[in-house]
TIKOLKE-453495 format. One record per residue (C-alpha): y, x, z; residue in three letters. Coordinates in nm, 3 decimals, decimal comma. Each point is the difference from the previous one (the first is absolute). Layout:
   north    east      up rest
       Y       X       Z  ALA
...
//
This chain:
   north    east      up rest
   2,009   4,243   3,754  UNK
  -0,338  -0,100  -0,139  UNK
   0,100   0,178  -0,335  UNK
   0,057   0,386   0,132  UNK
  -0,291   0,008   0,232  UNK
  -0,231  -0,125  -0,337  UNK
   0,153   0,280  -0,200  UNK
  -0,069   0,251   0,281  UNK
  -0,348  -0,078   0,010  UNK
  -0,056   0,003  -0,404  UNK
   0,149   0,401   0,025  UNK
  -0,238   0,073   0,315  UNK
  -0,268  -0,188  -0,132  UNK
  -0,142   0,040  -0,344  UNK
  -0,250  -0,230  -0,012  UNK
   0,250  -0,284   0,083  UNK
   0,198   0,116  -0,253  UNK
  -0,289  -0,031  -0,257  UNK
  -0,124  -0,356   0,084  UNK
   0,347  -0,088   0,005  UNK
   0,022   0,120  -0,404  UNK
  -0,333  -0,154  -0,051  UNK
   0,093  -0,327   0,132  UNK
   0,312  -0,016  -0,237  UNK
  -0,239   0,088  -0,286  UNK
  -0,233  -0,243   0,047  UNK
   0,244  -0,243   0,097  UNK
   0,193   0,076  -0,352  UNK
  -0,336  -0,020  -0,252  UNK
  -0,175  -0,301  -0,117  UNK
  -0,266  -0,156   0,095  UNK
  -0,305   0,152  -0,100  UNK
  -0,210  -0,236  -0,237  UNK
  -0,359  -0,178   0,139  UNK
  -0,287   0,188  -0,022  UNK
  -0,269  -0,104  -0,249  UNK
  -0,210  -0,159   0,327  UNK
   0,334  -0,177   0,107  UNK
   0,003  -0,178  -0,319  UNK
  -0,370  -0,074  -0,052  UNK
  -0,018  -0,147   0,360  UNK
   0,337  -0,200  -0,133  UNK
  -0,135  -0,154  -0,340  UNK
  -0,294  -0,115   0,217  UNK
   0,153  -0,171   0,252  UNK
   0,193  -0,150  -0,288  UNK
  -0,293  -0,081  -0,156  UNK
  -0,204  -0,174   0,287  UNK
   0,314  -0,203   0,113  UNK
   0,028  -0,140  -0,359  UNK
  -0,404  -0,091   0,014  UNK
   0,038  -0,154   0,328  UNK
   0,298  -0,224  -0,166  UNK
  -0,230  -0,069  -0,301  UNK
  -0,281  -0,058   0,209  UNK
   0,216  -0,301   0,209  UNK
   0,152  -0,156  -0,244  UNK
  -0,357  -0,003  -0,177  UNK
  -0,157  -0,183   0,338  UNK
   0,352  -0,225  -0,018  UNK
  -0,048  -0,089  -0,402  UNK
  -0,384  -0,114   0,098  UNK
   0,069  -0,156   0,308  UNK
   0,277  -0,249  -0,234  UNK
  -0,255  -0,045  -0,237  UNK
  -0,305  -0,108   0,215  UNK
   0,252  -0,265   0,171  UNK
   0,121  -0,116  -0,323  UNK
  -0,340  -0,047  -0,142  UNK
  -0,095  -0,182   0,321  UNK
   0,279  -0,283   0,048  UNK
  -0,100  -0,323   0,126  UNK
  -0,022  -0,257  -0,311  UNK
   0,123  -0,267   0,157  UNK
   0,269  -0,143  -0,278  UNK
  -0,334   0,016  -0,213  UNK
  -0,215  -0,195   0,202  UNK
   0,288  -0,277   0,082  UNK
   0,055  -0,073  -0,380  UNK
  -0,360   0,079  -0,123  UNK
  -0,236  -0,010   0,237  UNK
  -0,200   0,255   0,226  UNK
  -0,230   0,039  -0,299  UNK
   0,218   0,143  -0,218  UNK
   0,217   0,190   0,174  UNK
  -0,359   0,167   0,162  UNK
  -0,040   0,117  -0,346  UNK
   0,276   0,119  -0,108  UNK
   0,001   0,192   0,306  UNK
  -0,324   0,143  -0,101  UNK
   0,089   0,097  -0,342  UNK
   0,361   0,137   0,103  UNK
  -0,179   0,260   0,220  UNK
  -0,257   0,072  -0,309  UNK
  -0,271  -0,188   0,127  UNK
  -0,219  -0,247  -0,206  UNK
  -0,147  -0,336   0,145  UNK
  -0,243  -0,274  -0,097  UNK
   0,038  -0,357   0,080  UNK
  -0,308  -0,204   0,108  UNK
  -0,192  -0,179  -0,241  UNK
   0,120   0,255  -0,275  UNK
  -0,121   0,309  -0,147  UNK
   0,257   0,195  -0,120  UNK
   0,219   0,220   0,179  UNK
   0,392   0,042  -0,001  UNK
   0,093   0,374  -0,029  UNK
   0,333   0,163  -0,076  UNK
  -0,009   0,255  -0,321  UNK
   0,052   0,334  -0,005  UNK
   0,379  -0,034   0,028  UNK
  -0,033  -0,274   0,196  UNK
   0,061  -0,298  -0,153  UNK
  -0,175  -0,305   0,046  UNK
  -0,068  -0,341  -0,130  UNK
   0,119  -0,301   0,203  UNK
  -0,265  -0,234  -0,090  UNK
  -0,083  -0,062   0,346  UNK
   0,370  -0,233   0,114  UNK
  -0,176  -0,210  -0,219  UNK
  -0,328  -0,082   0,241  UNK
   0,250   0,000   0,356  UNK
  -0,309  -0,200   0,176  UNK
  -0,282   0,316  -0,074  UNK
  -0,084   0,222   0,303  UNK
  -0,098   0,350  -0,040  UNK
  -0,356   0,084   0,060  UNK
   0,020   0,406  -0,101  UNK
   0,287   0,194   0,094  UNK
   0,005   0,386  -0,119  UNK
   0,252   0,213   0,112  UNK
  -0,116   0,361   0,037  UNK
   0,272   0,239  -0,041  UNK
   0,290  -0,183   0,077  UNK
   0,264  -0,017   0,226  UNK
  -0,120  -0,311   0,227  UNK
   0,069   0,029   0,381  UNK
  -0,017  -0,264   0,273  UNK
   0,373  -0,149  -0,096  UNK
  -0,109  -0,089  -0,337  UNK
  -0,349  -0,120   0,111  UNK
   0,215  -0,300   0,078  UNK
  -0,023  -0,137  -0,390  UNK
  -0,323  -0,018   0,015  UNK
  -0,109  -0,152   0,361  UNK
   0,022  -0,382  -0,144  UNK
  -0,324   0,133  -0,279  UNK
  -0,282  -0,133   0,313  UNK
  -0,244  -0,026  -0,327  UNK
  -0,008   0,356  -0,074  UNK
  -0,315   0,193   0,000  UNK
   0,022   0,329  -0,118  UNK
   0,314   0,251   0,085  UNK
  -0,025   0,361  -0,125  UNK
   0,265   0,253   0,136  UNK
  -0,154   0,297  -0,089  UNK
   0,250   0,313   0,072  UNK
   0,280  -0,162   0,091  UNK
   0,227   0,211   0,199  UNK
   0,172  -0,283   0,213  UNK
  -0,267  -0,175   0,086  UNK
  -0,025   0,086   0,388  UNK
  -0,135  -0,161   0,327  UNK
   0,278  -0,297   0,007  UNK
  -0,145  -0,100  -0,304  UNK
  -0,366  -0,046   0,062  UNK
   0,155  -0,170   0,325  UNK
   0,124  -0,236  -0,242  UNK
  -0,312  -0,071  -0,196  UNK
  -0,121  -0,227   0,272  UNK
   0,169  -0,326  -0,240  UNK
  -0,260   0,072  -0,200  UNK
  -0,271  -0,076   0,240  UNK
  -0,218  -0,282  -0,170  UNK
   0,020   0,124  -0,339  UNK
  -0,023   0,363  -0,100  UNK
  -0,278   0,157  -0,015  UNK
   0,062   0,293  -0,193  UNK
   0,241   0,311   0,080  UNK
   0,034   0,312  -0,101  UNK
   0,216   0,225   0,225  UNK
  -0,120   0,318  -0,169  UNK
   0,247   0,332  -0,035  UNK
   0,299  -0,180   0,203  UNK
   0,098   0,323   0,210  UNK
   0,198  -0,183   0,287  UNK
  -0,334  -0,220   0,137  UNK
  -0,118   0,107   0,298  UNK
  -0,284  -0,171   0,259  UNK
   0,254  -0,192   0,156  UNK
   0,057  -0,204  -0,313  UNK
  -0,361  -0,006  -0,075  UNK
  -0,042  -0,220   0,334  UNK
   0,248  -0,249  -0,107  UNK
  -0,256  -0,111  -0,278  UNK
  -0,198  -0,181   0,241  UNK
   0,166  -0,295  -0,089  UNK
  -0,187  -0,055  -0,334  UNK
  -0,296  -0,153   0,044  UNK
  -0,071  -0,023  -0,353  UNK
   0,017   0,341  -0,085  UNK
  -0,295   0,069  -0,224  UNK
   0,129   0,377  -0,104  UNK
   0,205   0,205   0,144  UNK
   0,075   0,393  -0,175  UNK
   0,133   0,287   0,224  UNK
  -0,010   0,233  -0,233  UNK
   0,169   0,366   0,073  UNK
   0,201  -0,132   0,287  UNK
   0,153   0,325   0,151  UNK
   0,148  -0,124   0,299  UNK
  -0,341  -0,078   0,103  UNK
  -0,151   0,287   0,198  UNK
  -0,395  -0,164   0,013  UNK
  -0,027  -0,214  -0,271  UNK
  -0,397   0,000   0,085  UNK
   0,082  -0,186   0,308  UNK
   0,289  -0,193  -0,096  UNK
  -0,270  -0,149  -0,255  UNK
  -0,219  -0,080   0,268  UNK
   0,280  -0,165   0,204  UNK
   0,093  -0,229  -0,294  UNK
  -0,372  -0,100  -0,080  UNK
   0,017  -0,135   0,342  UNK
   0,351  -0,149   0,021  UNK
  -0,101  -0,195  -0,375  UNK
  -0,376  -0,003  -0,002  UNK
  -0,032  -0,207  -0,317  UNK
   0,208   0,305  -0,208  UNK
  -0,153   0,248  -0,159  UNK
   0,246   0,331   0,065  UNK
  -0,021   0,270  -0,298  UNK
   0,195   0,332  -0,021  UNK
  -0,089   0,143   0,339  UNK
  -0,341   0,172   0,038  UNK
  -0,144  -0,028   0,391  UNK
  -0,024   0,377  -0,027  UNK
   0,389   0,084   0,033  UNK
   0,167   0,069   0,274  UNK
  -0,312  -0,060   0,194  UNK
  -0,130   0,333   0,025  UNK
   0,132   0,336   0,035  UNK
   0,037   0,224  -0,332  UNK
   0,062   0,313   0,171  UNK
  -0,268   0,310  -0,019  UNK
  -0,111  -0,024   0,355  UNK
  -0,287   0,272   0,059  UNK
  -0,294  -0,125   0,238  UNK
  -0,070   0,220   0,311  UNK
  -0,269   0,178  -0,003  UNK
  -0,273  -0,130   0,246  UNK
   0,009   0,239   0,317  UNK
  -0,299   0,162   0,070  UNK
  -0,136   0,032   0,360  UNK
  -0,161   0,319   0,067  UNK
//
């Protein structure tokens, strides 16, 4: 029934009739291929979902390495002491150390090797501990807690170094008094506070901080929290004042 009255209206109808041909035309041809936009905006999504992959598995890689360079020693200590395994701690990460009463200075070489000499003195502590650069965080701060004869820790740019770790830094209350926490981008006031603790704290280095917003003040807060310190690396003048061009108002005049 449906068929006739369809046919009826393509004869009476020409414009019926015509989408009707045009339908079966375009129904019969192939797709038409992506315009040159199309397949730009294509290859870039492509592109940015590939760099987001790279760019996780990059922050996953890093991630497994900071943890692995931070394990806990402890087979170390039990079978040498807390001596030694402190520093071979310190020269696994790249660091170099110096024992009390010595001068000379354990460093890794340039590809990293290093000489054991030190299992061989398992009763030293370490006075100087230098670790700038490297991949310390509050985990493996743990090898080197038992050290309560060190003086002098440098940790100049290290990227993990964050708040939990000057928390931490409180063990080393009645002996260091040197510490550099210069370039370590993850420090902010909060973590500055937490040095309180070290009363023996003879310098202190805040060097280009930039979590800190007014390192002129945070200076001044420090100088009071360890008044026996002498704070470098943050001038009184920033943060403290305003660096914008402000223009004064001109005086009004009363007539």
């Amino acid at each position: 029934m449906a068929a006739p009255v369809l046919c009826q209206m393509r004869r009476r109808c020409p414009v019926v009739a015509y989408l009707s041909v045009v339908r079966r035309e375009y129904a019969s041809s192939p797709p038409s291929p992506p315009s040159l936009l199309n397949r730009f905006l294509f290859q870039l999504n492509q592109h940015f979902h590939d760099v987001e992959h790279l760019i996780n598995w990059s922050s996953w890689l890093r991630s497994r390495v900071v943890r692995r360079k931070n394990v806990f020693y402890g087979y170390t200590q039990k079978r040498f002491g807390v001596n030694v395994a402190a520093a071979y701690y310190i020269l696994g990460l790249g660091g170099g150390f110096r024992f009390a009463g010595q001068s000379e200075w354990f460093r890794p070489d340039s590809r990293g090797k290093f000489s054991y000499d030190f299992i061989n003195t398992p009763n030293s502590t370490i006075e100087e501990i230098d670790l700038s650069g490297t991949l310390i965080n509050h985990v493996g701060l743990e090898n080197i807690v038992s050290q309560n004869e060190l003086r002098s820790l440098s940790l100049q740019g290290c990227p993990e170094v964050d708040d939990w770790f000057l928390a931490r830094l409180h063990v080393f209350g009645e002996s260091l008094q040197r510490l550099d926490l210069s370039h370590c981008p993850r420090i902010t006031v909060g973590g500055l506070a937490a040095l309180q603790h070290l009363r023996k704290l003879r310098r202190l280095d805040v060097s280009s901080l930039p979590r800190l917003q007014n390192p002129g003040l945070v200076r001044i807060l420090l100088e009071e929290m360890l008044p026996h310190c002498k704070v470098i690396g943050a001038d009184y003048e920033q943060g403290l004042f305003r660096t914008d061009n402000i223009e004064e108002a001109e005086p009004v005049r009363h007539k």
